[in-house]
LUMROLO-862100 format. One record per residue (C-alpha): residue in three letters; y, x, z; residue number from 1. Coordinates in steps of 0.25 Angstrom, whole numbers, plus 2048, in hexadecimal, padded with zeros to 3 digits. Layout:
BEGIN
KOLVO/resn/Y/X/Z/resi
KOLVO/ALA/Y/X/Z/NUM
...
//
This chain:
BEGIN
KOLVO/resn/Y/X/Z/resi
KOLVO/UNK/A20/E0D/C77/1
KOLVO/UNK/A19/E02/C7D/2
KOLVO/UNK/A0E/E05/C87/3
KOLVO/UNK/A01/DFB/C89/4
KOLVO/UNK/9F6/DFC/C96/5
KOLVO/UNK/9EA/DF5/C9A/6
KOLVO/UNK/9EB/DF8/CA9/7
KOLVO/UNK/9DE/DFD/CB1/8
KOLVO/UNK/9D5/DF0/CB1/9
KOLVO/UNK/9C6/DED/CAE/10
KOLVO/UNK/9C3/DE3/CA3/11
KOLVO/UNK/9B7/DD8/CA2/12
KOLVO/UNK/9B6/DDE/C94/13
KOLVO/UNK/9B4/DED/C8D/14
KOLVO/UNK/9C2/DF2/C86/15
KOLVO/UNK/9C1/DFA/C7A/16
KOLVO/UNK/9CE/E01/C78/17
KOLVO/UNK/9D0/E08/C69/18
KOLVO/UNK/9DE/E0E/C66/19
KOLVO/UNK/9E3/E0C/C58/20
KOLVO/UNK/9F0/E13/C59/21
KOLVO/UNK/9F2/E16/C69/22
KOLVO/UNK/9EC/E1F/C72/23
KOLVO/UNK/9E8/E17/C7F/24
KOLVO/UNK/9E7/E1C/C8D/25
KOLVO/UNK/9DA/E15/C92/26
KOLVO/UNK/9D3/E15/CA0/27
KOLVO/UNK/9C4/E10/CA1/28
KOLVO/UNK/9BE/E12/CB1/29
KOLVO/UNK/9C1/E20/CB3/30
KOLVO/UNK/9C1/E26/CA6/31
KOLVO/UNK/9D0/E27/C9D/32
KOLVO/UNK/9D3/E2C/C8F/33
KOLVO/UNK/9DD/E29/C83/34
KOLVO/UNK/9D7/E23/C78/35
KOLVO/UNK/9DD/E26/C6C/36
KOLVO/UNK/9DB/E1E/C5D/37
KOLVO/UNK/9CC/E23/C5A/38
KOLVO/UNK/9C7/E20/C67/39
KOLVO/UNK/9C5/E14/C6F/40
KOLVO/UNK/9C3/E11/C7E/41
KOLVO/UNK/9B7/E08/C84/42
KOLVO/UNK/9BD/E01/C8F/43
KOLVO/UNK/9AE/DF9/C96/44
KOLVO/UNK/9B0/DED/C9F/45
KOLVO/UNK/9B0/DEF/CAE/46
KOLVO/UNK/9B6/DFC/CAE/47
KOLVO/UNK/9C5/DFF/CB2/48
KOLVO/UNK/9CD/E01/CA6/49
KOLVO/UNK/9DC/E03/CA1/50
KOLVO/UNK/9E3/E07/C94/51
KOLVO/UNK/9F1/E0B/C90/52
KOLVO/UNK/9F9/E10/C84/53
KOLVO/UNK/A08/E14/C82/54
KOLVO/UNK/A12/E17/C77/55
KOLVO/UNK/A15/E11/C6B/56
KOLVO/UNK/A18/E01/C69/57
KOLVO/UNK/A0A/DFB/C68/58
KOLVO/UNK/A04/DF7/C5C/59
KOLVO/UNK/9FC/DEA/C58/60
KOLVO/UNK/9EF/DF4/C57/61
KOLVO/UNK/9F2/E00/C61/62
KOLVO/UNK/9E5/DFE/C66/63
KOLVO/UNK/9DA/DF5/C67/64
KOLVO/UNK/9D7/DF0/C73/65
KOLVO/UNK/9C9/DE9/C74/66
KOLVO/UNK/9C2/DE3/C7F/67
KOLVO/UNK/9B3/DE1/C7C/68
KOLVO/UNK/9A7/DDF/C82/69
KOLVO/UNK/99A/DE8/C7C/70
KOLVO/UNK/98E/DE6/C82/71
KOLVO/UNK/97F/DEA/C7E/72
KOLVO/UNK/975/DE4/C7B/73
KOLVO/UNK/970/DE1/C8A/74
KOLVO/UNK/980/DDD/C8F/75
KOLVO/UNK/983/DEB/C93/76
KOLVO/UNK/990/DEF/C91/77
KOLVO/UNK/991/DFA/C85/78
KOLVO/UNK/99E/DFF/C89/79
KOLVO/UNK/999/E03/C98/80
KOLVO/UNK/98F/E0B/C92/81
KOLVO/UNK/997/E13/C88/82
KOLVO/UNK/997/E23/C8E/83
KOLVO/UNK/9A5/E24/C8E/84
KOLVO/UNK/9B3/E1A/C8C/85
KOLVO/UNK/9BA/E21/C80/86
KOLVO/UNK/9B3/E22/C72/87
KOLVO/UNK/9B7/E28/C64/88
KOLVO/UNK/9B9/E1D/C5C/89
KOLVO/UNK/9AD/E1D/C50/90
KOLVO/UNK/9B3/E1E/C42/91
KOLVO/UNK/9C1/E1D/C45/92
KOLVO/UNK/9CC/E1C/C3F/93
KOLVO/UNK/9C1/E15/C35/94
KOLVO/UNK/9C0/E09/C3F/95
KOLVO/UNK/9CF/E08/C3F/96
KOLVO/UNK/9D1/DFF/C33/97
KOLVO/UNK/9C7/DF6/C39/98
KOLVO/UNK/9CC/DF5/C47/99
KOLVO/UNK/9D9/DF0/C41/100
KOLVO/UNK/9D4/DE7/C39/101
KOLVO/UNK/9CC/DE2/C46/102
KOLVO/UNK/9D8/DE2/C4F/103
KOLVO/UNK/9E0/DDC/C45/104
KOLVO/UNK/9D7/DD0/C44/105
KOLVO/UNK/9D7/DCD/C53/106
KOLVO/UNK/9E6/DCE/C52/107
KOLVO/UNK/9E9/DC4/C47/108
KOLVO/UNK/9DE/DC1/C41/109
KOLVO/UNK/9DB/DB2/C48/110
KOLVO/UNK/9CD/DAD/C4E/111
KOLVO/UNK/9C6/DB2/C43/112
KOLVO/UNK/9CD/DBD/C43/113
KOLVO/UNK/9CA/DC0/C4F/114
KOLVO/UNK/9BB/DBD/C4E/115
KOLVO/UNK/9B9/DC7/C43/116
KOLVO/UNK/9C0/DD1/C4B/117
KOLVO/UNK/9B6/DD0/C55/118
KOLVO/UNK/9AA/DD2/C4F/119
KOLVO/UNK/9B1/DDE/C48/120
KOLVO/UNK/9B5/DE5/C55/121
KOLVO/UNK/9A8/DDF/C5D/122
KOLVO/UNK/9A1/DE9/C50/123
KOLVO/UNK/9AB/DF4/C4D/124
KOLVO/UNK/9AA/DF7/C5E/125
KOLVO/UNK/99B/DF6/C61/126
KOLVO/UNK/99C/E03/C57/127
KOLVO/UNK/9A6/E0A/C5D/128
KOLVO/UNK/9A0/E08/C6A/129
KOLVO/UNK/992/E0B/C66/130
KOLVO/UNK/994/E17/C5F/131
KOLVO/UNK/9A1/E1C/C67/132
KOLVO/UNK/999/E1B/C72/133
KOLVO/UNK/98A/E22/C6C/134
KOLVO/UNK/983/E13/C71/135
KOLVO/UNK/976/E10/C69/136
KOLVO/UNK/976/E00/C66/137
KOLVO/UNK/96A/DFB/C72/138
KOLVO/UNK/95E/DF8/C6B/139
KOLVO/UNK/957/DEB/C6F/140
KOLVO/UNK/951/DEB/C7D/141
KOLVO/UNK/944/DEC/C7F/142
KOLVO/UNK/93D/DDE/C7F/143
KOLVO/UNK/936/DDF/C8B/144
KOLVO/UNK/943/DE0/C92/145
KOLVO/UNK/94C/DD7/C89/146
KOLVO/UNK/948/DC9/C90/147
KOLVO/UNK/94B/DD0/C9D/148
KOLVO/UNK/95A/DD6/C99/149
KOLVO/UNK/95C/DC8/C93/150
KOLVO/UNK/957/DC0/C9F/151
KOLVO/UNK/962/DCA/CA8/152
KOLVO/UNK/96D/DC7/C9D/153
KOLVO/UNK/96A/DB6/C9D/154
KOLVO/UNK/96A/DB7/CAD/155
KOLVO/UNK/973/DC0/CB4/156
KOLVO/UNK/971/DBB/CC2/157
KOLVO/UNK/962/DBC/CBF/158
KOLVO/UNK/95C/DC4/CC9/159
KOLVO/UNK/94F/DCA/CC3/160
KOLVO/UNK/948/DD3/CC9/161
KOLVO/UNK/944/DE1/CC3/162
KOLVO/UNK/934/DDC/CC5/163
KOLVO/UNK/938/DCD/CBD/164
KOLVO/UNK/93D/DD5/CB2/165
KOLVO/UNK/933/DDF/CB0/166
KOLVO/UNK/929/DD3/CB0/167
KOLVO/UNK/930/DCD/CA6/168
KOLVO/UNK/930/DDB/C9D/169
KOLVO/UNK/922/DDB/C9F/170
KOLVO/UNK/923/DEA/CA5/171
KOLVO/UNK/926/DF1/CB0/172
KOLVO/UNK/930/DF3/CBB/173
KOLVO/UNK/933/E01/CB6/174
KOLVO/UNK/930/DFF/CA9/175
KOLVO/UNK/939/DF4/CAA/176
KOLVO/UNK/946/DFC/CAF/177
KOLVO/UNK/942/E06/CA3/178
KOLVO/UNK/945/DFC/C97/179
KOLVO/UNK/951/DF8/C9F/180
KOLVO/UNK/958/E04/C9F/181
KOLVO/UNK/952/E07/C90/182
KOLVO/UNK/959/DF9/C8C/183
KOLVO/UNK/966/DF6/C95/184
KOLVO/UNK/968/E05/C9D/185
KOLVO/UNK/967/E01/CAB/186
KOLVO/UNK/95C/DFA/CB2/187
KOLVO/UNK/957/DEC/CB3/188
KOLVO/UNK/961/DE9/CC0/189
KOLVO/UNK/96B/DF0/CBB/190
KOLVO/UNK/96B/DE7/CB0/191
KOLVO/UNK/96A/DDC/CB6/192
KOLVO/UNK/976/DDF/CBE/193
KOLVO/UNK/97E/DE2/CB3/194
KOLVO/UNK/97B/DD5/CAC/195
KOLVO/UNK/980/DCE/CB9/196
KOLVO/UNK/98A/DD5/CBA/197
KOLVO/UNK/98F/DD4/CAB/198
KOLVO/UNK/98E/DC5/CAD/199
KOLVO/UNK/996/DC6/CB9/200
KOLVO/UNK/9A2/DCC/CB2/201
KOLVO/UNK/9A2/DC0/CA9/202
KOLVO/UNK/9A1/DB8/CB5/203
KOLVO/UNK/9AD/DBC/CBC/204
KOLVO/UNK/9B7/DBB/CB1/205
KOLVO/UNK/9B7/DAC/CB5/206
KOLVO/UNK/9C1/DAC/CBE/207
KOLVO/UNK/9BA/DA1/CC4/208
KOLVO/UNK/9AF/DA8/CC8/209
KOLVO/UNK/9AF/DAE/CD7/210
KOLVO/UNK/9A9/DBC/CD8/211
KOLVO/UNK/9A0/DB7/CE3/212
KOLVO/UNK/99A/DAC/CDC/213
KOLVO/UNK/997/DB5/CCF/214
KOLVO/UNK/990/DBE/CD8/215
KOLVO/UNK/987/DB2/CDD/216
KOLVO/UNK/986/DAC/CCC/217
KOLVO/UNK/97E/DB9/CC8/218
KOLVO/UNK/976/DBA/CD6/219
KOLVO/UNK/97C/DC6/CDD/220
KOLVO/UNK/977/DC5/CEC/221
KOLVO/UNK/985/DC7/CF1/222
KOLVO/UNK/993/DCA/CEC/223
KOLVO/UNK/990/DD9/CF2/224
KOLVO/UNK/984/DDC/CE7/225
KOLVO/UNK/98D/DD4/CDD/226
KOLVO/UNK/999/DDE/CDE/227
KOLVO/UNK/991/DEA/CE1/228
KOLVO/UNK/989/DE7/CD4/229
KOLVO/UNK/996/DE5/CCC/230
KOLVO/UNK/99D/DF2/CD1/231
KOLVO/UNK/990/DF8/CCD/232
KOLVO/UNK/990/DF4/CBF/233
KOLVO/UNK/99F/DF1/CBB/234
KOLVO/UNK/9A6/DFB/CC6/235
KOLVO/UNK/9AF/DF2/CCC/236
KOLVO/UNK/9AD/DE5/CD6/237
KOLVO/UNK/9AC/DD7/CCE/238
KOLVO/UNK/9BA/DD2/CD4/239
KOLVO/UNK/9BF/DE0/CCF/240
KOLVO/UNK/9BA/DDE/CC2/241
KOLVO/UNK/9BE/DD0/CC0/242
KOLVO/UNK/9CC/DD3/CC5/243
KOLVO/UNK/9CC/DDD/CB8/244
KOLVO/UNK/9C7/DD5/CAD/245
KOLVO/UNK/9D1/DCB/CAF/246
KOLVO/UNK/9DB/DD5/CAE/247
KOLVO/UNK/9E1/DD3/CBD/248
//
């Protein structure tokens, strides 16, 4: 038979790995599993991953193999936050018909083809993430704090501070960290950090772009905060990560 592997890497992007006919050997960080047809596999960005299957000949649609991103409504990644990294797929083998039809669209069914498909899987995959994973659809944030999370989305390398922001809110400090945590899960700073960091990653897929002088675009004091915030949030350095959504 004919064996296939993605070796150990970490993508720009999420990977969702659903098996139609195979069983596939898949590594995400630390955790492993075989995912047979009726399961599927959340691979999110940043983190280490690698998949393999053996045996037969492959077919046109052994597995699908999709790379995605999901994010909520604030720009946090959905994927990250999901409890665990292998999920019983909703309804199958009823999403069956429809995952072929999808695939085969993408394969041969030309630009708009290839559109349709899209919105089809961008819809069938927000449900099986959503309900595999037990995750409530985020409710609007509260509008005290929605021109503050948009003002951090619009400027990552802003630097506001936690007293600008409440002013802004028209509430307090604390009360301010409180809505927060209620809208995003993490504190203002944290989210703050994350944006940066999110639009860093997009940043260093430019090959042109140094490392150091994507540090000094978003306003990190020094290259040192700059990779220790990145660690912080992605787990690896940016030269680490970049080196592994390319591939290399």
């Amino acid at each position: 038979g004919s064996d296939w592997e993605m070796r150990p890497r970490v993508m720009a992007n999420g990977i969702l790995y659903i098996p139609i006919d195979r069983v596939v050997e898949v590594t995400v960080g630390d955790a492993q599993a075989r995912i047979a047809p009726g399961r599927l596999a959340v691979m999110p960005a940043g983190i280490t991953q690698a998949a393999r299957y053996a045996g037969r000949p492959p077919r046109r649609f052994d597995l699908l193999c999709l790379h995605l991103t999901c994010d909520d409504a604030h720009g946090l990644d959905l994927l990250r936050r999901l409890p665990c990294r292998f999920f019983d797929v909703p309804g199958w083998p009823g999403s069956l018909p429809q995952l072929r039809r999808l695939a085969e669209l993408l394969h041969a069914g030309g630009a708009d083809g290839v559109a349709m498909a899209g919105i089809g899987l961008r819809g069938l995959l927000a449900d099986l993430v959503i309900e595999a994973g037990g995750l409530a659809v985020q409710a609007e944030p509260d509008p005290r704090i929605a021109s503050c999370l948009a003002r951090i989305s619009a400027d990552p390398a802003g630097r506001l501070s936690i007293g600008e922001l409440a002013c802004e809110a028209g509430v307090s400090p604390r009360r301010l960290r409180d809505l927060f945590r209620s809208a995003t899960g993490v504190a203002p700073k944290d989210f703050q950090i994350r944006t940066r960091i999110a639009e860093a990653t997009r940043l260093l897929t430019d090959p042109t772009q140094r490392v150091k002088d994507v540090a000094q675009r978003l306003g990190f004091s020094s290259d040192h905060e700059f990779h220790a915030c990145f660690r912080r949030v992605l787990g690896l350095t940016p030269t680490a990560w970049r080196h592994g959504s390319s591939g290399a």
